[in-house]
C-alpha positions in Angstrom: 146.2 159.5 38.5 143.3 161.9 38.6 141.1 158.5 37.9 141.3 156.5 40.7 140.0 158.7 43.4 136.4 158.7 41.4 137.0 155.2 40.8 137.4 154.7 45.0 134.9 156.8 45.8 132.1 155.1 43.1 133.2 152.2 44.9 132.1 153.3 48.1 128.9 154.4 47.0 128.0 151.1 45.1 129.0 149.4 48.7 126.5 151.7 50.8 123.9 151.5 48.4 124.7 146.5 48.2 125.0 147.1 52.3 121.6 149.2 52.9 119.6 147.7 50.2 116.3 145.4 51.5 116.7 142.0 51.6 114.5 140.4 49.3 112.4 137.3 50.3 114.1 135.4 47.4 117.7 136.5 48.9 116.9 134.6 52.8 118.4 130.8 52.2 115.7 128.3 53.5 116.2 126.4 56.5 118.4 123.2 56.4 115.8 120.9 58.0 117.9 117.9 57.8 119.6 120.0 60.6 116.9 119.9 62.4 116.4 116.0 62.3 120.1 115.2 62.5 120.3 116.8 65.9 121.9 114.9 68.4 119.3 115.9 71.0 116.5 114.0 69.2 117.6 110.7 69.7 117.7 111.6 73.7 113.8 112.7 73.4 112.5 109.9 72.0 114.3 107.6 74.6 112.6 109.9 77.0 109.1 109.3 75.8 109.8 105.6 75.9 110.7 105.9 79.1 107.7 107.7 79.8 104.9 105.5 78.2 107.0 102.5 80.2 106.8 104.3 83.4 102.7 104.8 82.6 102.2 101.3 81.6 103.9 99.8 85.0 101.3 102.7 87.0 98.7 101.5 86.0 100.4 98.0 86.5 101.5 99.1 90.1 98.1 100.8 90.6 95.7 97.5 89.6 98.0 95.4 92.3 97.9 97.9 95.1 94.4 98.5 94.4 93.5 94.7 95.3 96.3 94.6 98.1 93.9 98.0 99.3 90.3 96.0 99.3 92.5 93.4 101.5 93.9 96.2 103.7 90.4 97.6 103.9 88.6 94.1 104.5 91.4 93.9 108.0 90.9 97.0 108.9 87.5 96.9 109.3 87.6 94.2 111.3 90.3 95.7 113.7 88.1 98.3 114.3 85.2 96.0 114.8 87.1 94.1 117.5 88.2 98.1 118.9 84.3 98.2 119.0 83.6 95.3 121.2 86.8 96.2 122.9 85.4 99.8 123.9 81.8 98.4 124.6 83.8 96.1 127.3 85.4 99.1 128.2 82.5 100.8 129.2 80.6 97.7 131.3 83.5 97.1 133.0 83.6 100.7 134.2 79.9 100.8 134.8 80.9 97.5 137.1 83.4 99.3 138.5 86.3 97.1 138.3 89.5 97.7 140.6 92.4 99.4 138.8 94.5 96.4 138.1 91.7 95.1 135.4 92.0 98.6 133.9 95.4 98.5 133.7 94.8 95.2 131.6 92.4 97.0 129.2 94.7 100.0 128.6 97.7 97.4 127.7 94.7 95.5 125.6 94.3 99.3 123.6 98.0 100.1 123.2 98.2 96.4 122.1 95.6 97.3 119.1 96.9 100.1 118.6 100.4 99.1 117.9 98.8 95.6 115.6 97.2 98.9 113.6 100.8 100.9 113.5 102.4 97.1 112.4 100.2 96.5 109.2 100.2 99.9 108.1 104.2 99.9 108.8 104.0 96.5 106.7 101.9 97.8 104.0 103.9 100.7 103.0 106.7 98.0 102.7 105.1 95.5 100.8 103.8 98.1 98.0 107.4 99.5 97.3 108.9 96.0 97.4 106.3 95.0 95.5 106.9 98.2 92.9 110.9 97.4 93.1 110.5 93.5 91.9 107.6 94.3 89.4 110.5 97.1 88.0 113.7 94.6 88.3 111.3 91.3 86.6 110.9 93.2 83.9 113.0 95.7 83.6 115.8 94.2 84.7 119.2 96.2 84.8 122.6 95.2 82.8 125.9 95.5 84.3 126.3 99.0 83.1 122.7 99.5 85.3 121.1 100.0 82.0 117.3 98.6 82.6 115.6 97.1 79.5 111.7 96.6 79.8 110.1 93.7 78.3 106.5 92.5 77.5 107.4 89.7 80.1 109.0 89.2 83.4 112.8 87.0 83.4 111.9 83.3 82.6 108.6 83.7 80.8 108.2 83.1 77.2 105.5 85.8 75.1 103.0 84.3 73.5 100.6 87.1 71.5 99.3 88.9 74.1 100.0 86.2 77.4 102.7 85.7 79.1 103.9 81.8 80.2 105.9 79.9 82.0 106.7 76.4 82.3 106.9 75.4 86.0 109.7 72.1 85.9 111.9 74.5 83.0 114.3 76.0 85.5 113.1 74.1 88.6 112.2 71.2 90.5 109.2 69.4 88.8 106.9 69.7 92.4 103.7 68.3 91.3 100.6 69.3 92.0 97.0 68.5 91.8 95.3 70.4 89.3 93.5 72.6 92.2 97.1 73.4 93.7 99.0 74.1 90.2 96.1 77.0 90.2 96.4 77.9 93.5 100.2 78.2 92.6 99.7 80.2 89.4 97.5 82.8 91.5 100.2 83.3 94.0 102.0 84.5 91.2 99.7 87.2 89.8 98.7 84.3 86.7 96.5 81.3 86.4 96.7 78.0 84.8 97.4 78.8 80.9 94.2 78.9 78.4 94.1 78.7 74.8 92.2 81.0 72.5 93.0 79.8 69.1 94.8 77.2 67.1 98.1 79.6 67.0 98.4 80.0 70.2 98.1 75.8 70.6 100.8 75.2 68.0 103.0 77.8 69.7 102.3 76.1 73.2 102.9 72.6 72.1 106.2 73.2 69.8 107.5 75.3 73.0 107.1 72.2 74.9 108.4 69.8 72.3 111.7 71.0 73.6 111.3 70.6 76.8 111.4 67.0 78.2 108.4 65.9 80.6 107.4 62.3 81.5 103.6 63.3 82.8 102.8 66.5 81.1 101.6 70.1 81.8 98.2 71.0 83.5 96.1 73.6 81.4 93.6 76.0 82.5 91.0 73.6 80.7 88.6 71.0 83.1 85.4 68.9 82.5 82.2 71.0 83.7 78.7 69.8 83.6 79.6 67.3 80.9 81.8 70.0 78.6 85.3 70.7 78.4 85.6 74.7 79.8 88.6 76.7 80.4 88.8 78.7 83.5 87.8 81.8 81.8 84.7 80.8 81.3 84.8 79.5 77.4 83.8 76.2 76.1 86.8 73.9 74.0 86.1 75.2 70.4 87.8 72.3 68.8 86.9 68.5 70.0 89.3 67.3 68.0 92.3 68.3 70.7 91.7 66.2 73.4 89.4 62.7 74.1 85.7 63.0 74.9 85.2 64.9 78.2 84.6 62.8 81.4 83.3 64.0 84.9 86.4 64.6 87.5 88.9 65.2 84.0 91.2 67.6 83.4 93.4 68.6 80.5 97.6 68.2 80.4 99.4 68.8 77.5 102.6 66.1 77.0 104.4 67.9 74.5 104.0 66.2 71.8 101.3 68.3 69.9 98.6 66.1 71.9 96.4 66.7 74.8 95.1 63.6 76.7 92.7 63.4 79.8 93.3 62.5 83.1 92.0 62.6 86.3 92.3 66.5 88.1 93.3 64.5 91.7 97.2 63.2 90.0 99.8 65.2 90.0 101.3 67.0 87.4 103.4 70.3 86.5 101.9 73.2 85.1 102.0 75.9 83.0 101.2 79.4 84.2 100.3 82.2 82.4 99.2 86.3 82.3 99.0 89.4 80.3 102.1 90.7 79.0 102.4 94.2 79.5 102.1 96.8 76.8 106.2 98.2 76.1 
């Protein structure tokens, strides 16, 4: 009986002693990193920097458009305010002149008129650069029914090919014809131009895409006969002769669909193929 009291109380002491001893570096467990990387907060943040980059890419997107929509703003509004010039040097003649109050009256309706033109086309474009921002965002990043937006390196209804984007004119639409002048006049009013062909990749991808689709007359191409040589719009000669017949004065290139290329004259009317640069996503 006398035993167990020493026994108790050596216990305590050996508890104190485990309880206030240092911790030793080799006691502290490591950290379970695969914690760290299974945390259901990482997935999130790296949806949120893809989001981000997207958002940076369309900027500068939005920012190279609204910077040429600016120069055209400019180019009006310097010409508004040379007509205000002329307007005031009438101004001031007639007043030298001293015309009767009626014919002022006519010059100060003639001010607030320019005035409010001014008013208009800034009112207009404010509009036109966030509608513009809103269809560049819903072409291609269009939402799903859940309103879940999905970029892509292309807007809805163009096909990627490498670093351009394409589409073919009579795919989902009408065929509408056009000379080869107006199918380019018709790719620039859509922020492209008339589709050009670097290498022989890119001419097997273009022609087995339009295998499938059927087409009695063919595609224009940004290619044409210039000073006696084939050249494509950006400026490069045709690297391979072996694509398409000898070049002839007044010629331009359409591709049928068939992995061939013929010649015919740039004043018939054909579809077309439009292209651009697909966005980096």
């Amino acid at each position: 009986m006398s035993g167990k009291p020493a026994d108790e109380a050596e216990g305590v002491i050996e508890d104190n002693e485990y309880v206030n001893a240092p911790v030793r570096p080799e006691d502290k467990a490591p950290p379970d990193w695969r914690l760290l990387f299974s945390s259901p907060s990482l997935p999130l943040l790296a949806v949120c920097w893809i989001l981000l980059l997207l958002i940076m890419g369309l900027r500068i997107y939005f920012s190279s458009v609204i910077s040429e929509q600016n120069v055209k703003l400019i180019k009006e509004n310097q010409e508004l305010m040379k007509e205000n010039q002329e307007l005031m040097k009438e101004i001031q003649e007639l007043s030298t002149e001293g015309k009767n109050s009626e014919l002022k009256n006519e010059i100060q309706q003639l001010k607030e008129n320019f005035t409010k033109q001014i008013t208009d086309l800034e009112d207009k474009w404010e509009k036109f650069n966030v509608s513009r921002a809103q269809w560049t965002i819903d072409s291609y990043c269009p939402a799903d029914t859940s309103k879940v937006r999905t970029c892509s390196a292309c807007q809805k209804g163009w096909y990627q090919i490498q670093k351009s984007c394409i589409v073919l004119h009579n795919s989902e639409a009408p065929p509408d014809p056009k000379t080869w002048e107006e199918a380019r006049e018709n790719c620039r009013g859509r922020d492209a131009d008339l589709f050009v062909v670097h290498d022989e990749e890119e001419k097997k991808v273009i022609d087995e895409k339009i295998t499938h689709i059927p087409v009695s007359k063919g595609y224009w191409m940004g290619l044409r006969v210039e000073g006696g040589t084939w050249k494509w719009i950006d400026g490069t000669d045709l690297t391979d002769a072996s694509w398409i017949e000898p070049p002839a004065e007044g010629h331009c290139a359409v591709s049928l669909g068939t992995r061939t290329w013929t010649s015919v004259k740039c004043a018939e009317k054909r579809t077309r193929i439009c292209s651009q640069k697909a966005l980096s996503v």
